[in-house]
Kinemage of the C-alpha trace (Angstrom):
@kinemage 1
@onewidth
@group {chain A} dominant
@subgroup {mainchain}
@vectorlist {calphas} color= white
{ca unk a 1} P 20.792 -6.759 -12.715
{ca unk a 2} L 21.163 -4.135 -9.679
{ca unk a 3} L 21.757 -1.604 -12.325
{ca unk a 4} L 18.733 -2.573 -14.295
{ca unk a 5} L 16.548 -2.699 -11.361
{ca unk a 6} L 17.676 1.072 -10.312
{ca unk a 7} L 16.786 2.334 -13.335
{ca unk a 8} L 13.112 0.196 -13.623
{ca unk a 9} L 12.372 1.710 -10.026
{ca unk a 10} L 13.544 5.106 -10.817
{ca unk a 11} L 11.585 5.192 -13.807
{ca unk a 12} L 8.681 3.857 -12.413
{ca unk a 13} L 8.912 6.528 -9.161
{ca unk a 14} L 9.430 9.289 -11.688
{ca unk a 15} L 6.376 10.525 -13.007
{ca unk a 16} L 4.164 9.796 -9.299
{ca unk a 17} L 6.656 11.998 -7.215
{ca unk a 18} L 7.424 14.971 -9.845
{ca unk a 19} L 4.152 16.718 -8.581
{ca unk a 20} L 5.295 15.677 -5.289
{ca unk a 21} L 8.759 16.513 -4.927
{ca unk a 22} L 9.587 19.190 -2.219
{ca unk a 23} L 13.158 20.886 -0.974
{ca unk a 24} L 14.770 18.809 1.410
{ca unk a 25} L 16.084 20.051 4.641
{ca unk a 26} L 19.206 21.199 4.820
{ca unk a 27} L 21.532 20.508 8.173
{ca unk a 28} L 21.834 24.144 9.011
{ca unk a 29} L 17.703 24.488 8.312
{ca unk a 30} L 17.398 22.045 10.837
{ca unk a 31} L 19.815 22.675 13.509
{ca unk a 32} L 17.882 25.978 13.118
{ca unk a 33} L 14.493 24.301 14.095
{ca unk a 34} L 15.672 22.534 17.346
{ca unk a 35} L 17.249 25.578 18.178
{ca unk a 36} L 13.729 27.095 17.767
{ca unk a 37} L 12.076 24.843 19.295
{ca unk a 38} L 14.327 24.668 22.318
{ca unk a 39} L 13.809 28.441 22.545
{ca unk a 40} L 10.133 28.134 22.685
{ca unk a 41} L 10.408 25.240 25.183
{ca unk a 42} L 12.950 27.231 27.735
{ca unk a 43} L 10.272 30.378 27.109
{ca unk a 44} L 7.159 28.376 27.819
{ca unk a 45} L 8.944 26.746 31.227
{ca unk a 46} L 10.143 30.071 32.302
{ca unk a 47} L 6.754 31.781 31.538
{ca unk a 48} L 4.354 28.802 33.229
{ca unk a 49} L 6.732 27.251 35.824
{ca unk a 50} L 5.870 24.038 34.289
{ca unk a 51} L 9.913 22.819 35.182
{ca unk a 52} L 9.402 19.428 34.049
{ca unk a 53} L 9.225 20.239 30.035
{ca unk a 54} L 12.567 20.523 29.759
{ca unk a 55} L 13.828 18.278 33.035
{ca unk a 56} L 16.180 14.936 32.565
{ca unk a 57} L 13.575 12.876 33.992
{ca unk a 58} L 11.341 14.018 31.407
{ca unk a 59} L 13.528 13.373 28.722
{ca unk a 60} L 14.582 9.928 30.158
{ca unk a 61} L 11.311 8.465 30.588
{ca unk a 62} L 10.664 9.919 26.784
{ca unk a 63} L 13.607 7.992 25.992
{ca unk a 64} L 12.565 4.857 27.671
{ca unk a 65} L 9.196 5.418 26.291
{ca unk a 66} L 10.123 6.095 22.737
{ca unk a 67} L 12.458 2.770 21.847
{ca unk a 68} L 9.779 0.309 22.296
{ca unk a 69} L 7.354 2.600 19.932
{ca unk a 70} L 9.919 3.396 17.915
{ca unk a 71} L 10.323 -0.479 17.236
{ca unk a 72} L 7.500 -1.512 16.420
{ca unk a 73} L 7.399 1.985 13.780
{ca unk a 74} L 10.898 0.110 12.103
{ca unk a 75} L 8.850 -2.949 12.266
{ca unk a 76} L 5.964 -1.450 10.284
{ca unk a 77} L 8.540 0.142 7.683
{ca unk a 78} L 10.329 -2.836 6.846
{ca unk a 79} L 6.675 -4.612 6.157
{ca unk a 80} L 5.421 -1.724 4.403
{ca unk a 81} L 8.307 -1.157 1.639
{ca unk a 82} L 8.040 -4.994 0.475
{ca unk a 83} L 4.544 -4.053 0.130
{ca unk a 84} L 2.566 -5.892 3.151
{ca unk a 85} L 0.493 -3.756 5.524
{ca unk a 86} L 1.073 -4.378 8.946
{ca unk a 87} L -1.433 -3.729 11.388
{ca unk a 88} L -0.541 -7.011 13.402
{ca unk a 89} L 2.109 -5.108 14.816
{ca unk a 90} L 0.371 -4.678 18.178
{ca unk a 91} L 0.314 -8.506 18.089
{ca unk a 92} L 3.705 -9.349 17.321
{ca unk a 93} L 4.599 -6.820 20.463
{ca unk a 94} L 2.381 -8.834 22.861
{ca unk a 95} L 3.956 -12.216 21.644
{ca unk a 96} L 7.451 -10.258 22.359
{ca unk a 97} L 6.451 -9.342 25.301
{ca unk a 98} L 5.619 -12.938 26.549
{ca unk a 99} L 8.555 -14.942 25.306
{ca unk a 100} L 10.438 -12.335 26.767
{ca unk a 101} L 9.101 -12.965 30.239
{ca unk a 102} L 9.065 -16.554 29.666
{ca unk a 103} L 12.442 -16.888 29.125
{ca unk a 104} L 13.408 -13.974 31.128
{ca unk a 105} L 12.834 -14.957 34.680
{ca unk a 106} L 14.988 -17.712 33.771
{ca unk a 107} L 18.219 -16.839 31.519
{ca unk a 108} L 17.778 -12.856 32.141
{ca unk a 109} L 17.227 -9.942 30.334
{ca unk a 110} L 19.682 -10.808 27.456
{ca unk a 111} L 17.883 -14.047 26.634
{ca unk a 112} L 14.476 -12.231 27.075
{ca unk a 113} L 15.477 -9.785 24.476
{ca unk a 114} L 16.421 -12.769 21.972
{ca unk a 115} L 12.836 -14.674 22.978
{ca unk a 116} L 11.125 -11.261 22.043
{ca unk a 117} L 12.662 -11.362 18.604
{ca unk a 118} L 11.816 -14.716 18.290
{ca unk a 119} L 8.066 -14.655 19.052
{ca unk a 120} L 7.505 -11.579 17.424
{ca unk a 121} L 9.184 -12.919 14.034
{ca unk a 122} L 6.469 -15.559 14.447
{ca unk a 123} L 4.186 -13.482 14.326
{ca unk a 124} L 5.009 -12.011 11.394
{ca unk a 125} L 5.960 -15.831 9.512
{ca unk a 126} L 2.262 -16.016 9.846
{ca unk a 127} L 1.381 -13.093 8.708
{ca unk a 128} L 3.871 -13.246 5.573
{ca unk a 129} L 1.963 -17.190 5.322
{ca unk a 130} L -1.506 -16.183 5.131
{ca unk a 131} L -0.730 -12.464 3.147
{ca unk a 132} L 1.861 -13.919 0.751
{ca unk a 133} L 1.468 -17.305 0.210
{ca unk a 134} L -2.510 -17.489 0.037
{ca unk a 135} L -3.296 -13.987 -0.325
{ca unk a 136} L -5.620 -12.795 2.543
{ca unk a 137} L -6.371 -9.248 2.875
{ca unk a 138} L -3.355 -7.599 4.604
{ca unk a 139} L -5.906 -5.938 7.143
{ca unk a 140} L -7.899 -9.071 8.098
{ca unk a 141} L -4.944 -10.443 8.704
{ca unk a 142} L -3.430 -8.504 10.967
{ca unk a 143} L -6.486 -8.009 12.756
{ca unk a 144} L -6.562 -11.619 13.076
{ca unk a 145} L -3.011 -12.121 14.575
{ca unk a 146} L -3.691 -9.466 16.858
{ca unk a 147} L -6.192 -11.268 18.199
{ca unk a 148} L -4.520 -14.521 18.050
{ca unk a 149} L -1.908 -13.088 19.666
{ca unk a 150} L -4.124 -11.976 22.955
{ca unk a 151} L -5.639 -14.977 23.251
{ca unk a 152} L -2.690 -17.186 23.282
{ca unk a 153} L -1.068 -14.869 25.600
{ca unk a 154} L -3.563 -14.926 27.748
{ca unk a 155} L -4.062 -19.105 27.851
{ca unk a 156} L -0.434 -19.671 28.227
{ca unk a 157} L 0.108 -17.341 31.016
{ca unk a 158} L -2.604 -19.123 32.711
{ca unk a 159} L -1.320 -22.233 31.936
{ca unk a 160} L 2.551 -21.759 32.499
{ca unk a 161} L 2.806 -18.506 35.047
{ca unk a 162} L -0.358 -19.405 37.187
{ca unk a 163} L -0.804 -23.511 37.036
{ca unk a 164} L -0.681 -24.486 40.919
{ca unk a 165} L 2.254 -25.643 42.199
{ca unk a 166} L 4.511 -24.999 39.068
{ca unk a 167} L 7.780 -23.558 38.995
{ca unk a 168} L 6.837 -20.451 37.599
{ca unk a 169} L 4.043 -19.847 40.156
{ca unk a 170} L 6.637 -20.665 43.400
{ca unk a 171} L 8.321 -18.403 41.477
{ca unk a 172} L 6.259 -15.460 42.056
{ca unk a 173} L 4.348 -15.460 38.878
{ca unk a 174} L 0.377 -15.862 38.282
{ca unk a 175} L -2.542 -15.788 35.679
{ca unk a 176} L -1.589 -12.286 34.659
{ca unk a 177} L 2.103 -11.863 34.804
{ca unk a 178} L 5.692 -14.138 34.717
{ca unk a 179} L 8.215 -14.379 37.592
{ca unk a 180} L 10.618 -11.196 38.075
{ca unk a 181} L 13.529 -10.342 35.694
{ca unk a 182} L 16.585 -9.584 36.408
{ca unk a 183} L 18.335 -5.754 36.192
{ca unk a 184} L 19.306 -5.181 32.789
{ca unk a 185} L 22.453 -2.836 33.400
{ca unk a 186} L 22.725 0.774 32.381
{ca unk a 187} L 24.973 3.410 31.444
{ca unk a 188} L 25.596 7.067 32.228
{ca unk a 189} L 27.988 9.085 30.360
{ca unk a 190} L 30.930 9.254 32.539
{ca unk a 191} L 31.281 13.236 34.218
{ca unk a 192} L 29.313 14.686 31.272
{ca unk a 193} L 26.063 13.519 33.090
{ca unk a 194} L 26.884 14.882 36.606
{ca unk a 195} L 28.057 18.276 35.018
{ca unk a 196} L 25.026 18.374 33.019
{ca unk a 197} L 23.099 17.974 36.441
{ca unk a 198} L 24.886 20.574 37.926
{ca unk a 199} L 24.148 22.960 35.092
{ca unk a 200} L 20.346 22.251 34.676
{ca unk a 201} L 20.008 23.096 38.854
{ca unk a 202} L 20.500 26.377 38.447
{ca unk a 203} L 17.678 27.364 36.185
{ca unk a 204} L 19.567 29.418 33.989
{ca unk a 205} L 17.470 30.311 30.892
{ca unk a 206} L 17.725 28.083 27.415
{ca unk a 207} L 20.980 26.360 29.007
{ca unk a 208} L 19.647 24.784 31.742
{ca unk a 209} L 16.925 23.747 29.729
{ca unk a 210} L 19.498 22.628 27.076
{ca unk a 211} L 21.383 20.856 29.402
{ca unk a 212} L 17.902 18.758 30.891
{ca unk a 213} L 17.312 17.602 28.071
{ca unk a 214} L 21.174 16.314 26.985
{ca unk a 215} L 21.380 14.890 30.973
{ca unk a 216} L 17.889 13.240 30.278
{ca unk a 217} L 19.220 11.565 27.084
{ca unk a 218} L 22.990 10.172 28.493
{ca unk a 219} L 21.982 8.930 32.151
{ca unk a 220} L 20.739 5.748 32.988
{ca unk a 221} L 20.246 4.707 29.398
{ca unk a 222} L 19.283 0.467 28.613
{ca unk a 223} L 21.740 -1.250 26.734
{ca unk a 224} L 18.658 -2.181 24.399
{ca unk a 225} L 18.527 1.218 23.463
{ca unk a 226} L 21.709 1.680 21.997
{ca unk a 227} L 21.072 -1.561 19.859
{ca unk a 228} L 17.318 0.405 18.737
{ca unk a 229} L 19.691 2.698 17.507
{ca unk a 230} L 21.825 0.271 16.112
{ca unk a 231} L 19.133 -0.964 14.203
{ca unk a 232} L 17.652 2.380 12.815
{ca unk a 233} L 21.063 3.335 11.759
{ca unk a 234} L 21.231 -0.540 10.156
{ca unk a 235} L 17.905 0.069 8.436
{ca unk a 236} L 18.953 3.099 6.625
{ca unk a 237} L 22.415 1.433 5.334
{ca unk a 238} L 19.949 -1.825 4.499
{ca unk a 239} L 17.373 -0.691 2.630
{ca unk a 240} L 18.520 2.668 0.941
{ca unk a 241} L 22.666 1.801 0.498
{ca unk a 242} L 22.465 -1.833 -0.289
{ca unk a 243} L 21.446 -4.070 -3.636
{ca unk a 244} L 18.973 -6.036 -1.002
{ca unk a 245} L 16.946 -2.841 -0.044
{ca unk a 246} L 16.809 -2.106 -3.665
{ca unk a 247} L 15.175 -5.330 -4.695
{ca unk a 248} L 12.972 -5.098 -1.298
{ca unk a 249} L 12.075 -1.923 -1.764
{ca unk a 250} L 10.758 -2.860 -5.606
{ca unk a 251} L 8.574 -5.554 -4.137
{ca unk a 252} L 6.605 -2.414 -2.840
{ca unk a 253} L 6.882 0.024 -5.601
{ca unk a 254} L 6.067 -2.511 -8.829
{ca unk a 255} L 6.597 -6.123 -8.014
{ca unk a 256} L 5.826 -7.094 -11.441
{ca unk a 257} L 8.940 -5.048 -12.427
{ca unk a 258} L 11.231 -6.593 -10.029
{ca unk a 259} L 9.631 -10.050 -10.846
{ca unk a 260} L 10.760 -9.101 -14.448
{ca unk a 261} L 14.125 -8.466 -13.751
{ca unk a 262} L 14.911 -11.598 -11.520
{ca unk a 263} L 13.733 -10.750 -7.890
{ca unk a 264} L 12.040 -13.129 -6.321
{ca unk a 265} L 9.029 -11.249 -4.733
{ca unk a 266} L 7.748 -13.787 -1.901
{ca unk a 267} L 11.378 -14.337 -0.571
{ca unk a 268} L 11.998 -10.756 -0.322
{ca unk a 269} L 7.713 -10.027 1.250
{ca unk a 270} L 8.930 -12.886 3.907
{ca unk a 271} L 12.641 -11.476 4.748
{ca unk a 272} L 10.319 -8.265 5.142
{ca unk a 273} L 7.626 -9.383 7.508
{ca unk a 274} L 10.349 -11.773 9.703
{ca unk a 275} L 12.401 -8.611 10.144
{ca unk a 276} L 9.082 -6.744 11.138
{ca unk a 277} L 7.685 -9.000 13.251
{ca unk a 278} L 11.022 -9.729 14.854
{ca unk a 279} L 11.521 -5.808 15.641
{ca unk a 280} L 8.238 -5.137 17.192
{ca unk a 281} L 8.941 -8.285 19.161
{ca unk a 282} L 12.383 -6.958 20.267
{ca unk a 283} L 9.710 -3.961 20.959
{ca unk a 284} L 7.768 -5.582 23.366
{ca unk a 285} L 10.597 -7.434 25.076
{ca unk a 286} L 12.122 -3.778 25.700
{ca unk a 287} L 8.798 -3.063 27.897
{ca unk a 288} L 9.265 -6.772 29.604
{ca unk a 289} L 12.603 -6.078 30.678
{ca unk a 290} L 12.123 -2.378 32.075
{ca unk a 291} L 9.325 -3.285 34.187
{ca unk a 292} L 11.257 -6.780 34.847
{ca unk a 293} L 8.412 -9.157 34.312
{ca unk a 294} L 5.480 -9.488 31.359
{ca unk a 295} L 2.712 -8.433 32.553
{ca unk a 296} L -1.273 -8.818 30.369
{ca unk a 297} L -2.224 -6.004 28.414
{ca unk a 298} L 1.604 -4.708 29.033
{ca unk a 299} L 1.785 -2.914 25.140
{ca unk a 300} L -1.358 -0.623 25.649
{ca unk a 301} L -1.844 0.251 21.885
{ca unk a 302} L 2.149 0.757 21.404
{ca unk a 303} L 1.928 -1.256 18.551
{ca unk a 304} L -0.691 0.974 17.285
{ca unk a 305} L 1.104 4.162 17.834
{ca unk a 306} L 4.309 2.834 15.992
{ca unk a 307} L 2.145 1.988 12.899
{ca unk a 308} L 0.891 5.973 13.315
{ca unk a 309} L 4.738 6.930 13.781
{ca unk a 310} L 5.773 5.059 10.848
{ca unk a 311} L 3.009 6.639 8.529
{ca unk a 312} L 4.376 10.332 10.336
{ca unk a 313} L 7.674 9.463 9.313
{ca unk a 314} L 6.964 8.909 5.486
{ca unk a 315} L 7.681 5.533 5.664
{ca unk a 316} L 11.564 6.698 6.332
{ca unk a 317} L 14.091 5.399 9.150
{ca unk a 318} L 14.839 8.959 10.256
{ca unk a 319} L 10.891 10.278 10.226
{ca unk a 320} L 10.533 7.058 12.133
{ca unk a 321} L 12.812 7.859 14.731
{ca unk a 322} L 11.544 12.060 15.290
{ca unk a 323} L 7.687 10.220 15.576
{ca unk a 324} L 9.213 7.728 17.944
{ca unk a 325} L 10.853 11.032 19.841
{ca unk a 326} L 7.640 12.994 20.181
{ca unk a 327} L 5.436 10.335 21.227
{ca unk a 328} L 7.759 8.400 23.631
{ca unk a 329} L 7.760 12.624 25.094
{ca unk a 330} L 3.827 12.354 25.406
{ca unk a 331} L 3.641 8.861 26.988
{ca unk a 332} L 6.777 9.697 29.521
{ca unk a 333} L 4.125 12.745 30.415
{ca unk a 334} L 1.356 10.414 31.256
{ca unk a 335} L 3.219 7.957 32.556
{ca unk a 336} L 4.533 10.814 35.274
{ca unk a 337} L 1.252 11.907 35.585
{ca unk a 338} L 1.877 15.133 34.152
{ca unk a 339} L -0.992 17.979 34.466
{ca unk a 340} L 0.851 20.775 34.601
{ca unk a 341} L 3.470 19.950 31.628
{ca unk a 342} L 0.512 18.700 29.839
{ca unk a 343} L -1.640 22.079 30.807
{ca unk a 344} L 1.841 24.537 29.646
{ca unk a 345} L 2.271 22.584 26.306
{ca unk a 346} L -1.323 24.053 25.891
{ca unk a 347} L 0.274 27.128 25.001
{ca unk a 348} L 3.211 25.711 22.661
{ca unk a 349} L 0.256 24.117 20.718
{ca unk a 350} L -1.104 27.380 20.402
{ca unk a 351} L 1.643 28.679 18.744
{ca unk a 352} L 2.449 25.677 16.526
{ca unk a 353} L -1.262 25.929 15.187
{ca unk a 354} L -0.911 29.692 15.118
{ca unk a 355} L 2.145 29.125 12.877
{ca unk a 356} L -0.066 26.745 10.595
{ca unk a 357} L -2.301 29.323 10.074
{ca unk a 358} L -0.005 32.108 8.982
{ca unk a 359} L 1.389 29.107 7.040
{ca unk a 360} L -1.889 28.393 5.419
{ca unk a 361} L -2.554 32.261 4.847
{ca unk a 362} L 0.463 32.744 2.865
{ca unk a 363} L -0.485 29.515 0.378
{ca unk a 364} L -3.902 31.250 0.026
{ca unk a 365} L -6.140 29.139 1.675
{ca unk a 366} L -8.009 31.157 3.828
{ca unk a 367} L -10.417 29.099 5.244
{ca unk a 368} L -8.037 26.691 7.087
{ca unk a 369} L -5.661 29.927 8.260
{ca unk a 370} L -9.244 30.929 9.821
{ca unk a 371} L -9.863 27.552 11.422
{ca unk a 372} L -6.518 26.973 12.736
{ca unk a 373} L -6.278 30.823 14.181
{ca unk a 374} L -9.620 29.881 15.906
{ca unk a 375} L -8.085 26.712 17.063
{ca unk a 376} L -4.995 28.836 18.319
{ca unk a 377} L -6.931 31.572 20.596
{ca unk a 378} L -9.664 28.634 21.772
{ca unk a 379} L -6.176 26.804 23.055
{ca unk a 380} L -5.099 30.136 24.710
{ca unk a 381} L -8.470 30.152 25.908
{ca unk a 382} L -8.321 27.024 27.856
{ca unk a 383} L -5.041 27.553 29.278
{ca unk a 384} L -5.908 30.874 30.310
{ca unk a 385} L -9.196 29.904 32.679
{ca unk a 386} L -7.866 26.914 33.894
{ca unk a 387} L -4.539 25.779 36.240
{ca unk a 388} L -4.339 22.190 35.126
{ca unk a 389} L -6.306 19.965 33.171
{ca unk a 390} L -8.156 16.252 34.099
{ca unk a 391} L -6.126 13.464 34.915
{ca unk a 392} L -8.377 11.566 32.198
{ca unk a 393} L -7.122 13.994 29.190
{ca unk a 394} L -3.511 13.183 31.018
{ca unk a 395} L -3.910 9.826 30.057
{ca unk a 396} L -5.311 10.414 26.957
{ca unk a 397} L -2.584 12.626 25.704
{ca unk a 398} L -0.700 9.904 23.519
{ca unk a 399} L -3.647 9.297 21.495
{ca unk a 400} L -4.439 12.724 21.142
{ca unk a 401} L -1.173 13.263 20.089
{ca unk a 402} L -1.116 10.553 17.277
{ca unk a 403} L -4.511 11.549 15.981
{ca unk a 404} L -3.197 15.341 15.419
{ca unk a 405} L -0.111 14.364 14.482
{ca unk a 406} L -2.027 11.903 11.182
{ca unk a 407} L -3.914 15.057 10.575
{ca unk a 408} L -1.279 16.873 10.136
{ca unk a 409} L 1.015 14.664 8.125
{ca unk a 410} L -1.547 13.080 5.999
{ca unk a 411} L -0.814 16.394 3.392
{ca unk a 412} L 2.766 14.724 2.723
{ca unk a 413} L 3.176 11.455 2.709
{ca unk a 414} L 4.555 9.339 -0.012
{ca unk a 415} L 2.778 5.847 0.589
{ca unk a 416} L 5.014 2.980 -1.251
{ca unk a 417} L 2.999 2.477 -4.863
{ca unk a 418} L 1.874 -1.276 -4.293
{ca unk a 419} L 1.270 -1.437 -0.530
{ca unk a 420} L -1.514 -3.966 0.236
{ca unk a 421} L -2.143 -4.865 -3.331
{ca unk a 422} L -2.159 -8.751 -4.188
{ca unk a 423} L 0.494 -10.136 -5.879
{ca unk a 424} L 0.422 -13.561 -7.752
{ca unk a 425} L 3.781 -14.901 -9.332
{ca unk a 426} L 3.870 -14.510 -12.807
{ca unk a 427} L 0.620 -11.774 -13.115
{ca unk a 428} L 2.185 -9.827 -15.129
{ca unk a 429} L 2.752 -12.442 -18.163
């Protein structure tokens, strides 16, 4: 049946991507683009003395920043390839985020991180009930559950953290947060990080930069983290090197045509949205345990940005991953309050726009090369007549960041063929 079901899909992918089919990267075309990039980044720190663009506490705190967004991203993949749109993602984080500081404070972190999955798989059984099994509109649903989700938070964290006299409350917890944590331990790369450290103090053009960045990225690194990347490397092998991905993967493209061929469509939609829901849940227990306590409104529209960085990554582990990278960069920034990183990167925007316009220029369309080379000098512009910028664009900058970055990815995506269309067993008799 596999063998059937490879060729039904293939078929049926066939004549949609043909006009849409474009040269994949090669390794050496991409080494060749971080290389570029960490040029321009070690010429716009030595030109702007903006040192923390390419420091290791930058690069750490993007690190930090990134997993939990890069979560709930996988989260939103796995939904969205079975076919389910998932905007309860932001949700299922917040429900992560409480059972994790429910039952961190405690059985510690470990046990947090297990509660996270837990209540954040909930919250996608009931999305996978209500979308699956009776059919409600994807969106309204996961509108719904992230409301849900927010209120019960809310009411139980009254009721269990901030109830007079209870455990929890003697504890140190109240209306708006759980009892403290415990450390979750972490790991530095034996001598490589301290001769990193040593390398990056002396300022030494691209090198020093290089070696920020690689010091940023092996010290002081969560234990969660390496299972994020566990689980992103898991992903690929699951869905796109396994018989199971196959069949999930054809509950998004043409359920009929799996139907047809044996798959069971609403146990492969729930195995989907379980896995989601668990993932952004592991997402928002990875933001419990690094501030060592759950805290209200502790996700702040990660859930959100992870549904924007699956839709940059074309609905791919890997794209997933890069999104999770460059926005986990931009909320590390505001998180570190950032003005004069934020203010220098000014400039590298300038020349990534500028190179969309000679882009555009080249393909013949003339009127967006104009409007991006406008966009280009008026960024110049602003950097030019001004030393930093507000501490309210500062905290803006993630969301800034997401809407260009949808802009500028909407031109090449390949959205899974039946995402958010009903399915009833047996429709296609």
């Amino acid at each position: 049946m596999s063998t059937n079901l490879t060729a039904a899909v293939a078929k049926g992918l066939s004549g949609k991507n043909k006009q849409r089919e474009r040269r994949k990267l090669s390794y050496p075309v991409i080494l060749l683009i971080i290389g570029g990039a960490l040029l321009l980044i070690s010429a716009l720190r030595a030109f702007t003395g903006a040192d923390d663009l390419s420091s290791a506490g930058q690069y750490g705190g993007a690190l930090a920043a990134g997993v939990s967004i890069g979560l709930a991203g996988l989260g939103g993949l796995w939904a969205e390839r079975a076919g389910v749109i998932n905007i309860g993602l932001e949700g299922m984080m917040m429900l992560g985020t409480f059972c994790a500081g429910w039952i961190g404070w405690q059985y510690g972190p470990w046990a947090a991180a297990l509660a996270g999955i837990i209540g954040g798989a909930l919250g996608g059984l009931i999305h996978a009930v209500a979308t699956v099994t009776f059919g409600v509109d994807h969106i309204i649903s996961g509108v719904a559950i992230n409301i849900l989700a927010l209120g019960v938070t809310q009411y139980l964290a009254k009721m269990w953290f901030g109830a007079e006299g209870s455990v929890a409350a003697q504890a140190g917890g109240n209306d708006k947060q759980s009892p403290r944590i415990e450390d979750m331990s972490s790991f530095s790369v034996p001598w490589i990080s301290d001769w990193l450290g040593a390398v990056e103090k002396h300022g030494w053009f691209f090198v020093s930069d290089t070696a920020g960045i690689l010091r940023g990225l092996c010290t002081n690194v969560s234990w969660l983290t390496l299972v994020a990347v566990g689980l992103f490397i898991g992903t690929f092998f699951a869905l796109w090197r396994s018989s199971f991905g196959l069949r999930l993967r054809s509950c998004g493209e043409n359920p009929v045509a799996a139907e047809s061929l044996g798959v069971n469509v609403y146990r492969y939609k729930y195995a989907a949205l379980l896995v989601s829901g668990g993932l952004a849940g592991l997402g928002g227990a990875f933001l419990a345990i690094g501030v060592h306590m759950y805290s209200d409104g502790q996700t702040g529209g990660r859930g959100y940005i992870g549904l924007a960085t699956m839709i940059f990554g074309n609905w791919r582990p890997g794209g997933v991953a890069m999104g999770a990278g460059l926005f986990g960069y931009m909320d590390s920034i505001q998180l570190r309050g950032g003005g004069d990183t934020v203010h220098a990167l000014l400039l590298f925007a300038a020349v990534l726009v500028a190179g969309v316009a000679l882009w555009k220029l080249r393909a013949g369309s003339r009127r967006a090369a104009a409007v991006s080379a406008v966009v280009a000098v008026l960024l110049v512009l602003w950097y030019a007549f001004t030393d930093t910028v507000p501490r309210e664009f500062v905290d803006a900058t993630p969301y800034v960041a997401t809407l260009l970055v949808l802009a500028l990815a909407a031109q090449r995506l390949r959205v899974p063929k039946a995402i958010g269309d009903p399915y009833r067993k047996g429709q296609g008799q």
